[in-house]
PyMOL commands that place a pseudoatom at each C-alpha (Angstrom):
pseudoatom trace, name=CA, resn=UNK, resi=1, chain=A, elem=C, hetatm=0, pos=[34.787, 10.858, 18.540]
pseudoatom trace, name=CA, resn=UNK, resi=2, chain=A, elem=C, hetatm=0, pos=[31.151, 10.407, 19.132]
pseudoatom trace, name=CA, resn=UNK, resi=3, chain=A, elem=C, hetatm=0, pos=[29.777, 6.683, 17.758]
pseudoatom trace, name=CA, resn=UNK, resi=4, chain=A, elem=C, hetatm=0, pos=[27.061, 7.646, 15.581]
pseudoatom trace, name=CA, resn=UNK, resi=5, chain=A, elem=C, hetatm=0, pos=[24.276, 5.036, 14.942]
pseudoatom trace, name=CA, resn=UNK, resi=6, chain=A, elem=C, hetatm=0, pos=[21.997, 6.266, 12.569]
pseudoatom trace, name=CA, resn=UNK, resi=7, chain=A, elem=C, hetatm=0, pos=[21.463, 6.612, 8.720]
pseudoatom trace, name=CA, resn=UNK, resi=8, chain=A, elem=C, hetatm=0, pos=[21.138, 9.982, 6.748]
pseudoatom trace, name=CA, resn=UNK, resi=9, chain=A, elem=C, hetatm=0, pos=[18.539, 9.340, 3.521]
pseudoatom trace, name=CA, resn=UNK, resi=10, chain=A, elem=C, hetatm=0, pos=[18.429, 12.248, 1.586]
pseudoatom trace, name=CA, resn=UNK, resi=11, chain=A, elem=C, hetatm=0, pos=[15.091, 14.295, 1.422]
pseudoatom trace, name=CA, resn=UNK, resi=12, chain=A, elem=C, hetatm=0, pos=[12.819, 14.382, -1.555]
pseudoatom trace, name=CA, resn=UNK, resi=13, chain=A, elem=C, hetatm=0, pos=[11.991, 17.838, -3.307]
pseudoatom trace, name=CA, resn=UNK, resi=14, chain=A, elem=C, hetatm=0, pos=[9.041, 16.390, -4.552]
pseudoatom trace, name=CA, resn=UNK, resi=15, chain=A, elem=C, hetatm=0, pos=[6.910, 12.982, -4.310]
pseudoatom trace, name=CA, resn=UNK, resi=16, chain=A, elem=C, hetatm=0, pos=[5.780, 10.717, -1.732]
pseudoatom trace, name=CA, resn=UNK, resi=17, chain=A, elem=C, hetatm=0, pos=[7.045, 8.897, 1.642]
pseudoatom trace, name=CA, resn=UNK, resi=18, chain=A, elem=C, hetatm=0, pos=[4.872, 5.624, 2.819]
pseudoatom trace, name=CA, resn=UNK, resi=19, chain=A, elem=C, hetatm=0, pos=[6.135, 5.224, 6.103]
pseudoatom trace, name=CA, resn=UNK, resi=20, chain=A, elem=C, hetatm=0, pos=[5.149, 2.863, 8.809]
pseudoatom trace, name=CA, resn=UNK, resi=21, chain=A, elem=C, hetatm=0, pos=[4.698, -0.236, 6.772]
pseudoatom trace, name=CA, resn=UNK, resi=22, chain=A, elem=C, hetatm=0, pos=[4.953, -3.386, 8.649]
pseudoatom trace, name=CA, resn=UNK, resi=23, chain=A, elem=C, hetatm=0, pos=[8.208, -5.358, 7.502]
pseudoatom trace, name=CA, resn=UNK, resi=24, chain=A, elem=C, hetatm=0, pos=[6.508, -7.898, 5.726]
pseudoatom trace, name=CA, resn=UNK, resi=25, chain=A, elem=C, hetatm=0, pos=[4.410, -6.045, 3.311]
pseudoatom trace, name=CA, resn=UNK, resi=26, chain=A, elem=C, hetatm=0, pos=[7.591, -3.479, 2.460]
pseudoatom trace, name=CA, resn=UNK, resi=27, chain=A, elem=C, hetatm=0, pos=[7.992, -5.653, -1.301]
pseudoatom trace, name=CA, resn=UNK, resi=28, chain=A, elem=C, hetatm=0, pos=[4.142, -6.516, -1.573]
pseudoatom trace, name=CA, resn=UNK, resi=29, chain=A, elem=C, hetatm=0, pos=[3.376, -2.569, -1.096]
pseudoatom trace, name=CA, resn=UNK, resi=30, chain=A, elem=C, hetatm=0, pos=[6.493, -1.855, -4.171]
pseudoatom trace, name=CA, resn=UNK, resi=31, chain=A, elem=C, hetatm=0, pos=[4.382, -4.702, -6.219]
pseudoatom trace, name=CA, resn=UNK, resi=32, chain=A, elem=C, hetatm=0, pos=[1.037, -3.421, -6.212]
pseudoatom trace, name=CA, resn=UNK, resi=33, chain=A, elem=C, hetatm=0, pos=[2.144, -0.238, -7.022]
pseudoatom trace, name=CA, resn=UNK, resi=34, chain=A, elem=C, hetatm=0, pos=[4.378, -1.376, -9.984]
pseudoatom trace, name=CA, resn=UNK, resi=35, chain=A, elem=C, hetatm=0, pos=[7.225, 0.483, -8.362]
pseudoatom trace, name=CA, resn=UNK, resi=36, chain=A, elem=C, hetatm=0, pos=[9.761, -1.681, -10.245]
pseudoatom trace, name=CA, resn=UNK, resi=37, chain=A, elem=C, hetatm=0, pos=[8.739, -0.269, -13.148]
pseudoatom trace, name=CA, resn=UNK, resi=38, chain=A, elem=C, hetatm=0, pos=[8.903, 3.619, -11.687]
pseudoatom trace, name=CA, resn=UNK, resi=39, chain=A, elem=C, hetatm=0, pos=[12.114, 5.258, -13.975]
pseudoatom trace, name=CA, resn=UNK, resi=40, chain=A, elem=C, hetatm=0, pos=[13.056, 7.517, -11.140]
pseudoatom trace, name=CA, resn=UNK, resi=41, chain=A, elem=C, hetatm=0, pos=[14.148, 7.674, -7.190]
pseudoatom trace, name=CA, resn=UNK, resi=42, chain=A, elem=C, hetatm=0, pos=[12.820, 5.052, -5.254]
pseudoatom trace, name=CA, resn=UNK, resi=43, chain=A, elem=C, hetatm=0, pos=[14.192, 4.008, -1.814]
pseudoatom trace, name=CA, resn=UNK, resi=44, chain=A, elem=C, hetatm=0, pos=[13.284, 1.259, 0.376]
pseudoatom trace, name=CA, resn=UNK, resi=45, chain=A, elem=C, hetatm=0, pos=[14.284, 0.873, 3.551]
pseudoatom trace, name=CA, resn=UNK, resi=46, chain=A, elem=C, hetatm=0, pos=[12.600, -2.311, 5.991]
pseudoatom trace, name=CA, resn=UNK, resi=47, chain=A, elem=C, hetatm=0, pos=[13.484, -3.373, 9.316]
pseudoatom trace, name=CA, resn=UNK, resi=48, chain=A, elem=C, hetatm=0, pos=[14.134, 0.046, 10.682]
pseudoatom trace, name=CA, resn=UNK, resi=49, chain=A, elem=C, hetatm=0, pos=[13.878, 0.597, 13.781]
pseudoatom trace, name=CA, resn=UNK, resi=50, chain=A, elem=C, hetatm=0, pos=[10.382, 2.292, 15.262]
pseudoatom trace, name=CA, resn=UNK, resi=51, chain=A, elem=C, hetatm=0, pos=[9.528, 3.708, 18.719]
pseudoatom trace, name=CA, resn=UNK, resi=52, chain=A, elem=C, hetatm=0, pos=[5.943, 2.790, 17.845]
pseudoatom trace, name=CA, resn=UNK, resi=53, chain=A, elem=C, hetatm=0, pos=[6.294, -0.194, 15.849]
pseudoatom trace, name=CA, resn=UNK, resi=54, chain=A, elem=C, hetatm=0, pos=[9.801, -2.247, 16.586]
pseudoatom trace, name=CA, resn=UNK, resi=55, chain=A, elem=C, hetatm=0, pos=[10.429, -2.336, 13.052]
pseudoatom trace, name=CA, resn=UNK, resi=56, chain=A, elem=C, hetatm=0, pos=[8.713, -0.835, 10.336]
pseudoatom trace, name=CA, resn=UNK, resi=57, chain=A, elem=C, hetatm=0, pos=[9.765, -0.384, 6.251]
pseudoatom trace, name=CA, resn=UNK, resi=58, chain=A, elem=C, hetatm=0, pos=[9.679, 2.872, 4.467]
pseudoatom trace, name=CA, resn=UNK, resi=59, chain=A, elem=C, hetatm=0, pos=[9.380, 3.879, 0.687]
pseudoatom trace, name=CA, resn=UNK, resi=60, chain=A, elem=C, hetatm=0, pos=[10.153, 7.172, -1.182]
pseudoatom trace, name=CA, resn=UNK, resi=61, chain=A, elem=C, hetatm=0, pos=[9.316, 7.764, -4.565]
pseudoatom trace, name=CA, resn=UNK, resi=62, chain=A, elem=C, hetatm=0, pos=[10.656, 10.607, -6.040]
pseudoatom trace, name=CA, resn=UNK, resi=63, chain=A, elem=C, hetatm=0, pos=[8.308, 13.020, -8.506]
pseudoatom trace, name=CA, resn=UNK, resi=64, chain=A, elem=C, hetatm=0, pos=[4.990, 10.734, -7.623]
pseudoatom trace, name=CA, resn=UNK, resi=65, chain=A, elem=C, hetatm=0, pos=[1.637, 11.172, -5.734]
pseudoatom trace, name=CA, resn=UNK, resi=66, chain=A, elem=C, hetatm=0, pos=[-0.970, 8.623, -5.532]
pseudoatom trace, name=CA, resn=UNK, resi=67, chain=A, elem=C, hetatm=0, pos=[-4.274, 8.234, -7.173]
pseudoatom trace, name=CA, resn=UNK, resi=68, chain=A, elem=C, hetatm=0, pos=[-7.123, 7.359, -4.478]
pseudoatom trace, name=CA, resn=UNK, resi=69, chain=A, elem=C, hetatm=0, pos=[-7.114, 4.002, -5.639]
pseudoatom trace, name=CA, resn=UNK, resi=70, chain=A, elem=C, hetatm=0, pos=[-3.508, 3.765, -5.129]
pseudoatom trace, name=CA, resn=UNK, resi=71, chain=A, elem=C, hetatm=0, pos=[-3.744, 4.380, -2.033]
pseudoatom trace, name=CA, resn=UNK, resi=72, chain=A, elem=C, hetatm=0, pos=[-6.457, 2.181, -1.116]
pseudoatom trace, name=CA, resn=UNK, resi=73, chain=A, elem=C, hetatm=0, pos=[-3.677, -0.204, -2.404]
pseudoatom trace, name=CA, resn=UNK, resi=74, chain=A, elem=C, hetatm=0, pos=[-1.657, 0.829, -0.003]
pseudoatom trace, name=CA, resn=UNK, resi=75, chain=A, elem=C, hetatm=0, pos=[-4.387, 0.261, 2.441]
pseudoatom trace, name=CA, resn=UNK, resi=76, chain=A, elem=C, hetatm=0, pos=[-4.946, -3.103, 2.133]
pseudoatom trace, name=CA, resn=UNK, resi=77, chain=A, elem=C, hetatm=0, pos=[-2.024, -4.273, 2.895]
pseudoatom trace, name=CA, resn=UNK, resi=78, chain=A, elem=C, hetatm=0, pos=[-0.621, -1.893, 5.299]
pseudoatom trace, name=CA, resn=UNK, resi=79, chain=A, elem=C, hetatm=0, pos=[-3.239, -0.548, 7.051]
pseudoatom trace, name=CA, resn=UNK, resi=80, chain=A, elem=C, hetatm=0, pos=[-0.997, 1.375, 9.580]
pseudoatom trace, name=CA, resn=UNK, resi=81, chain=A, elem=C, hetatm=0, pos=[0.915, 3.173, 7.151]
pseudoatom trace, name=CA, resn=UNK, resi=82, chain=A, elem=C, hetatm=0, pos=[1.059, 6.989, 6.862]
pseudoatom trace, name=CA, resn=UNK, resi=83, chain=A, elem=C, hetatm=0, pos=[1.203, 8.780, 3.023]
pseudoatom trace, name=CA, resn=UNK, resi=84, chain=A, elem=C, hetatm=0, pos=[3.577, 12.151, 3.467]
pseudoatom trace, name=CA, resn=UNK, resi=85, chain=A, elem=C, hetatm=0, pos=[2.947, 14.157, 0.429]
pseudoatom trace, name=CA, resn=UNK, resi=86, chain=A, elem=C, hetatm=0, pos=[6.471, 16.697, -0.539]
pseudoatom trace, name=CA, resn=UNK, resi=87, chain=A, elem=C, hetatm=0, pos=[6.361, 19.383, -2.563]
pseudoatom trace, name=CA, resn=UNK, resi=88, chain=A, elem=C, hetatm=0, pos=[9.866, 21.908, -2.390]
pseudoatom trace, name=CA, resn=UNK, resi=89, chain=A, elem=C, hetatm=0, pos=[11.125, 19.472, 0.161]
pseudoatom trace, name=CA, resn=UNK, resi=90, chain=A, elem=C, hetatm=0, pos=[8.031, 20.364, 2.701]
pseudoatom trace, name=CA, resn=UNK, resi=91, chain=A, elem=C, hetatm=0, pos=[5.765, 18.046, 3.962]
pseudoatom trace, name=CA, resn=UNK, resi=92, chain=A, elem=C, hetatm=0, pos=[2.335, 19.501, 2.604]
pseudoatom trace, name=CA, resn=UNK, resi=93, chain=A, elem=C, hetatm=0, pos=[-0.213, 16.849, 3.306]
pseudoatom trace, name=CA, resn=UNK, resi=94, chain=A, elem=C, hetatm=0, pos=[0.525, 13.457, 5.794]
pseudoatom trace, name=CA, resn=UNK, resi=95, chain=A, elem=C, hetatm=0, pos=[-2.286, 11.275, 6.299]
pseudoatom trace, name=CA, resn=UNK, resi=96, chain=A, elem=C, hetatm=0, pos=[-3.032, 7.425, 7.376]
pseudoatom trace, name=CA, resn=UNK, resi=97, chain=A, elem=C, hetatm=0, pos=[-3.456, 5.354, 4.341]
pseudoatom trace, name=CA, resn=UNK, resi=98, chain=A, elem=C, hetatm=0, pos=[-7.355, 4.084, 5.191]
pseudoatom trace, name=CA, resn=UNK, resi=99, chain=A, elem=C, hetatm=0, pos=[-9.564, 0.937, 4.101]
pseudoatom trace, name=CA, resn=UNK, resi=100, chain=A, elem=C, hetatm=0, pos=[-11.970, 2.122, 1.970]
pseudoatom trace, name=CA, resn=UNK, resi=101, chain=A, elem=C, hetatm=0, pos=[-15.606, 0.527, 2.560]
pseudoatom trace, name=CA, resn=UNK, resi=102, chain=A, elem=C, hetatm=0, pos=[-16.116, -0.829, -1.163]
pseudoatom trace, name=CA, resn=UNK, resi=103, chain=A, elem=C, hetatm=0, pos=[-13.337, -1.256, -4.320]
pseudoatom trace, name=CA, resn=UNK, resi=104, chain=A, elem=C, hetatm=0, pos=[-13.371, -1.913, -7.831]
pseudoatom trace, name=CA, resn=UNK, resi=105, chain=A, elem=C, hetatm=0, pos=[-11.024, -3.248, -10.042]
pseudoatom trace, name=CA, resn=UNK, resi=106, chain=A, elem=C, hetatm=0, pos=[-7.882, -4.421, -8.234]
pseudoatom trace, name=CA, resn=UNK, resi=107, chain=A, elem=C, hetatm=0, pos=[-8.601, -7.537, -6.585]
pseudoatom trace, name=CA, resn=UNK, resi=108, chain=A, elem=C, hetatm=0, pos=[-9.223, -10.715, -7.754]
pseudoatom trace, name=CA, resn=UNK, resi=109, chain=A, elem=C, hetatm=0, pos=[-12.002, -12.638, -6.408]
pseudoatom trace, name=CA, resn=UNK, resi=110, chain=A, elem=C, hetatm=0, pos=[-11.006, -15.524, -4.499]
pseudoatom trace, name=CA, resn=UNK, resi=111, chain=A, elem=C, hetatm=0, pos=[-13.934, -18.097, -5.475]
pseudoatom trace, name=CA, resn=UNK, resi=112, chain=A, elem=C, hetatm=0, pos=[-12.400, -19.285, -9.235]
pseudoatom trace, name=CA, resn=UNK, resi=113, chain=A, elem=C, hetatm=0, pos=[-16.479, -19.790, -10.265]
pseudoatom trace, name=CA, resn=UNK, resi=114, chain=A, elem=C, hetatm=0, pos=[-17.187, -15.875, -9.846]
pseudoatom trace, name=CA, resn=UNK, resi=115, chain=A, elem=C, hetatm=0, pos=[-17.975, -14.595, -12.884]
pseudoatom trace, name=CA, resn=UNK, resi=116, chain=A, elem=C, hetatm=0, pos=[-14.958, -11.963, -12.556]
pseudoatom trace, name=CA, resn=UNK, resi=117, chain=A, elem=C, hetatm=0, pos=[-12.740, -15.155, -13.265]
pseudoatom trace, name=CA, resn=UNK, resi=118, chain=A, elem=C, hetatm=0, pos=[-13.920, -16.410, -16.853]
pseudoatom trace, name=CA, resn=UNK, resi=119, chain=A, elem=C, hetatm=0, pos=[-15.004, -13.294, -18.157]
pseudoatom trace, name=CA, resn=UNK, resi=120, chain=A, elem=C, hetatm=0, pos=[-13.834, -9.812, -19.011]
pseudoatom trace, name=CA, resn=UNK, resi=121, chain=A, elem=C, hetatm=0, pos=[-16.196, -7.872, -15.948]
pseudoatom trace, name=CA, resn=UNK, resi=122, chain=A, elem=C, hetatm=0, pos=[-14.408, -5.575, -13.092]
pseudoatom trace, name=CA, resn=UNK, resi=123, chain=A, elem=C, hetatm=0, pos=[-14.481, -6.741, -9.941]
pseudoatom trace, name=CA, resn=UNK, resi=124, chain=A, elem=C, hetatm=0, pos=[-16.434, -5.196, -7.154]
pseudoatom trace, name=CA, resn=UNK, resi=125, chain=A, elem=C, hetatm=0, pos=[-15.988, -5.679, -3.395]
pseudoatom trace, name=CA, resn=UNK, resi=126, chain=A, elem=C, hetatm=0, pos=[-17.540, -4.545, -0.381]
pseudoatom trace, name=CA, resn=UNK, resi=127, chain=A, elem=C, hetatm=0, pos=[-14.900, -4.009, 3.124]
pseudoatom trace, name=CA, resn=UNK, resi=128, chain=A, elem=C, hetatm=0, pos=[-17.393, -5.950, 5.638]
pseudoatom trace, name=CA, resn=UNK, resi=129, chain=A, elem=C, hetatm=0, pos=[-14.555, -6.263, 8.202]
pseudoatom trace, name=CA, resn=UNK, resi=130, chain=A, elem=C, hetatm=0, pos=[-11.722, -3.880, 7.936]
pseudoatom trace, name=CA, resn=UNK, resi=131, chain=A, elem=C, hetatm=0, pos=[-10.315, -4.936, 11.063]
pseudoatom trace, name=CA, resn=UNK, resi=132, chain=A, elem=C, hetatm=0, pos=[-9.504, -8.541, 9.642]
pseudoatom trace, name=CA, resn=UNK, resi=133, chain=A, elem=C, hetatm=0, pos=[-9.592, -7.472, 5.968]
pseudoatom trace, name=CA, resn=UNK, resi=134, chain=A, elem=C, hetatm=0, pos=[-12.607, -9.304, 4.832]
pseudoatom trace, name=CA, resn=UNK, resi=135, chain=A, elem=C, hetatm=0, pos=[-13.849, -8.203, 1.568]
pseudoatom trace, name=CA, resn=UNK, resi=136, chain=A, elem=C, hetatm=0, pos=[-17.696, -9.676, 0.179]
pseudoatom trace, name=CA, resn=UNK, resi=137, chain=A, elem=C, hetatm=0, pos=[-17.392, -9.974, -3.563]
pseudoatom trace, name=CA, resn=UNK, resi=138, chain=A, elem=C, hetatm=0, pos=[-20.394, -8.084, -5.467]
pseudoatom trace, name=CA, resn=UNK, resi=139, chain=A, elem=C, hetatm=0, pos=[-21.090, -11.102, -7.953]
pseudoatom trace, name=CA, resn=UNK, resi=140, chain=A, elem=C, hetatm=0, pos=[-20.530, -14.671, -5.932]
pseudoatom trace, name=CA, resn=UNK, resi=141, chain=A, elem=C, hetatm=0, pos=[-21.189, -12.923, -2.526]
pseudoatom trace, name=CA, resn=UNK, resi=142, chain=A, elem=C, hetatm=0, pos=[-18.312, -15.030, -1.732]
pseudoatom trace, name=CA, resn=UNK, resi=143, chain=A, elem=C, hetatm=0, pos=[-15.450, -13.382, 1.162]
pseudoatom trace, name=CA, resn=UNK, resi=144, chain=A, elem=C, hetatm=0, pos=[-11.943, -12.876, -0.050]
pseudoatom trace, name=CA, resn=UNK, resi=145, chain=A, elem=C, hetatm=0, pos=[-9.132, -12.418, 3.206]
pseudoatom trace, name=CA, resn=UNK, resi=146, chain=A, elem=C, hetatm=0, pos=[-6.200, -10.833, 3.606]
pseudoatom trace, name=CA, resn=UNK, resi=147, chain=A, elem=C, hetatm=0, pos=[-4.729, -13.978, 3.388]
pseudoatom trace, name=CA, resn=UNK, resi=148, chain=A, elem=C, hetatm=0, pos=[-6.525, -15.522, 0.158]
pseudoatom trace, name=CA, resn=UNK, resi=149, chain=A, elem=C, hetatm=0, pos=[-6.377, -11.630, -1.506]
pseudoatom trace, name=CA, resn=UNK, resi=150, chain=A, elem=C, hetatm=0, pos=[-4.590, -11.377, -5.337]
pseudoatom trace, name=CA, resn=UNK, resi=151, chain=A, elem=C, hetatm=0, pos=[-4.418, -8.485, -7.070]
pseudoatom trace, name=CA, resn=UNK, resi=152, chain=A, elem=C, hetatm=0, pos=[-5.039, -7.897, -10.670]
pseudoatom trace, name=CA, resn=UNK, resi=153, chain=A, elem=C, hetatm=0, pos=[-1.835, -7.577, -12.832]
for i in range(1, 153): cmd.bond("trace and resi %d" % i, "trace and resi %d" % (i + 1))
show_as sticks, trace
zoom trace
């Protein structure tokens, strides 16, 4: 008998698969996008292995597609991953989840003087450095990393 070594995951008829995320952002990504909350078919899988990655985590989500904001989510903290759109359990869109160059709405400013902290005003950012995640706040004009970034709840 033949030593098998790999998982079978049942396909989706319909939703989304965000593949490629890097370990560490797997439960960030399921945060953001208030998966916990999701009352249908959600699988994670992390640390699996990847011929282009080592590891990488995975998400399916049953009946769901995401809004461009969403996505631009996604994008911010896993900027490598790939969005696979299924509809009749065919893959009819797959794309790279990409940085957009300004958001609104989602992130919290990082300097607690900004305006966007003591009163009731959307935030605004403009992406000056994708590469390192380095967002320039529309108010303060102050930066906001990847590692000081919060998102609004």
């Amino acid at each position: 008998m033949e030593n098998k070594k790999e998982m079978v995951v049942s396909a989706i008829e319909n939703g989304t698969v965000i593949d490629h995320i890097p370990t560490e952002s797997v439960y960030q990504v399921i945060r953001i996008l208030d998966l916990e909350k999701y009352k249908d078919e959600v699988l994670i899988g992390n640390y699996l292995s990847s011929n282009k990655f080592g590891k990488k985590g995975i998400v399916k989500i049953k009946n769901k597609h995401f809004t461009k904001e969403e996505i631009s989510k996604i994008a911010l903290v896993a900027p490598a991953a790939s969005i696979i759109n299924i509809e009749d359990y065919k893959v009819v869109d797959k794309f790279k989840a990409e940085i957009p160059d300004h958001i609104e709405n989602f992130v919290k400013c990082a300097n607690p003087k900004c305006i966007t902290n003591a009163e009731p005003i959307q935030t605004k950012f403009d992406i000056v450095d994708k590469e390192s995640l380095k967002l320039r706040c529309h108010y303060c004009e102050k930066f906001t990393t990847k590692e000081t970034m919060k998102f609004n709840e």
